[in-house]
C-alpha positions in Angstrom: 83.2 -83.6 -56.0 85.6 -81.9 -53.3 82.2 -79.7 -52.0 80.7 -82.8 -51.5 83.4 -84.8 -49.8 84.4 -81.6 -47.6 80.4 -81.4 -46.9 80.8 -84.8 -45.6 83.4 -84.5 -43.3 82.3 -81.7 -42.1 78.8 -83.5 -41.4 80.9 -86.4 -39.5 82.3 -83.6 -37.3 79.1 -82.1 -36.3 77.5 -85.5 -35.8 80.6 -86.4 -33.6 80.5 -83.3 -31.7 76.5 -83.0 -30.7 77.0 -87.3 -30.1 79.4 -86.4 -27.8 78.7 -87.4 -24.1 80.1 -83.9 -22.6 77.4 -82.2 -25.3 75.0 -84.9 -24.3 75.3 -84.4 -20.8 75.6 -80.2 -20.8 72.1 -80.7 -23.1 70.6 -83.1 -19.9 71.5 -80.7 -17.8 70.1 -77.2 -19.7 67.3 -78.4 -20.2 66.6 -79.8 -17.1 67.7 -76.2 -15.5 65.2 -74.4 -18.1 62.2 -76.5 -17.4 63.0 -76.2 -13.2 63.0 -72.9 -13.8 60.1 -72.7 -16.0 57.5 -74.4 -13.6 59.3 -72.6 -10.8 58.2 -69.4 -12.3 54.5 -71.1 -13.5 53.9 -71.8 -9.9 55.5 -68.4 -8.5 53.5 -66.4 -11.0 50.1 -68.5 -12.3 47.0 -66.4 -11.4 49.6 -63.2 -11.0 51.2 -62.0 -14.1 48.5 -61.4 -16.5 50.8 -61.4 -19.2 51.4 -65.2 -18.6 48.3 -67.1 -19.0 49.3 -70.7 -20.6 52.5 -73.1 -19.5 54.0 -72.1 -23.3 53.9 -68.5 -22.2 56.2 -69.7 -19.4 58.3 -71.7 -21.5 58.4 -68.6 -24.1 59.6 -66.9 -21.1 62.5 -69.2 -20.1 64.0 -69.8 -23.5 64.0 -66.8 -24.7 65.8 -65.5 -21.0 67.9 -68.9 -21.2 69.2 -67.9 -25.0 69.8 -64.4 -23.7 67.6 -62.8 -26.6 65.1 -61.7 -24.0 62.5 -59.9 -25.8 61.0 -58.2 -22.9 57.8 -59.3 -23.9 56.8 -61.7 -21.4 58.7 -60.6 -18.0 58.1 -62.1 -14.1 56.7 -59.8 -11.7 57.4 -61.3 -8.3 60.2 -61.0 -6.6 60.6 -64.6 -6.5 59.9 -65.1 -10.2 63.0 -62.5 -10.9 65.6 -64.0 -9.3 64.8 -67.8 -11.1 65.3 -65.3 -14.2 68.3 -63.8 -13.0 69.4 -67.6 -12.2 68.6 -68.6 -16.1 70.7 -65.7 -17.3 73.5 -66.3 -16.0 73.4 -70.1 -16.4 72.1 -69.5 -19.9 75.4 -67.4 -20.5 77.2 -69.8 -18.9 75.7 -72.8 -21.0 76.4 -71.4 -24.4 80.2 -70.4 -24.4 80.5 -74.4 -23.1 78.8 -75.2 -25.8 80.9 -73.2 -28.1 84.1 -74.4 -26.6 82.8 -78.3 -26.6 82.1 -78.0 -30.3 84.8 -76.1 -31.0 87.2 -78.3 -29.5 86.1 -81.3 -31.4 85.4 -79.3 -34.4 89.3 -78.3 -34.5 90.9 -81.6 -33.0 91.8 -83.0 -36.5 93.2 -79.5 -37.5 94.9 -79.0 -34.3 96.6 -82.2 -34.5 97.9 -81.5 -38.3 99.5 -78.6 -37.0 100.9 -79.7 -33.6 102.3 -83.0 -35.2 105.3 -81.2 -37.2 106.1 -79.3 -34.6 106.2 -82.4 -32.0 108.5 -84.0 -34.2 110.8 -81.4 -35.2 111.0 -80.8 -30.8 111.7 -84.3 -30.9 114.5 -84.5 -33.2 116.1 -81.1 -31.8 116.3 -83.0 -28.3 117.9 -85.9 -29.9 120.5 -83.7 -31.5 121.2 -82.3 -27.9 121.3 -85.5 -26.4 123.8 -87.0 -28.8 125.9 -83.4 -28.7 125.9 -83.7 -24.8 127.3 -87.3 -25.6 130.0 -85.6 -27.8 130.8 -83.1 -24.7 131.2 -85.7 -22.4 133.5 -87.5 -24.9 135.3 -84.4 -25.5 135.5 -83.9 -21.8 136.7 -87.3 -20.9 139.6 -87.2 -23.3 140.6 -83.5 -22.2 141.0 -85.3 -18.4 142.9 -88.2 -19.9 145.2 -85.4 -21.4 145.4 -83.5 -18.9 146.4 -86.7 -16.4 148.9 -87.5 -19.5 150.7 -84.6 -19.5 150.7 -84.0 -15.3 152.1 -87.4 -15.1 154.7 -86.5 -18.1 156.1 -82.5 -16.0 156.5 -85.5 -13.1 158.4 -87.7 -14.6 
């Protein structure tokens, strides 16, 4: 019963985080980047690298260098072709840890917030106690000066 209600949740998290429109967008934009790239390299390269023959060759090619796995199998050999992969490396790179930190982020929200909550209101209540013991202070100070005027008016007279 609790496996299948914490499955649940869990489930509603994931859905929430690959529906979101930051995860939607950096998706648009990846794969738009990967296929660029991808008939970049198919134009730089048909008729030249043997080892590419087909458009899926190609598009081996770029996921495999976008993912960073890379097998080596499949590799451009003009100059041209190299720096589109060098391009999809590092954007690949770049791609996945905002993915990871997008997920993450609204994977951890609800957990975040449990443990921030507390603490928020505990800050909260210590700056009330200062506020009202500043009030005290200025009490204490006002009557001091009322005192003091007292007692200077009292050596006068």
């Amino acid at each position: 019963m609790l496996t299948k209600k914490l499955l649940r949740k869990e489930t509603k998290k994931l859905f929430r985080a690959f529906t979101h429109p930051t995860f939607i967008y950096l998706t648009l934009i990846g794969n738009s980047l990967l296929l660029a790239a991808v008939t970049t390299v198919y134009f730089l390269e048909r008729n030249i690298n043997p080892n590419m023959t087909t458009y899926f060759d190609y598009l081996w090619w770029g996921i495999s260098t976008i993912t960073t796995v890379a097998y080596g199998d499949i590799l451009p050999i003009t100059f041209a072709g190299r720096i589109v992969a060098i391009f999809l490396m590092y954007t690949g790179t770049v791609l996945f840890i905002t993915f990871t930190g997008v997920v993450l982020t609204i994977l951890m929200k609800d957990e975040v917030s449990r443990g921030i909550d507390p603490l928020e209101k505990e800050v909260k209540a210590g700056e009330k106690e200062q506020i009202e013991i500043q009030h005290l202070l200025h009490q204490i100070l006002d009557r001091l000066q009322e005192l003091e005027k007292k007692q200077q008016n009292n050596s006068k007279g």
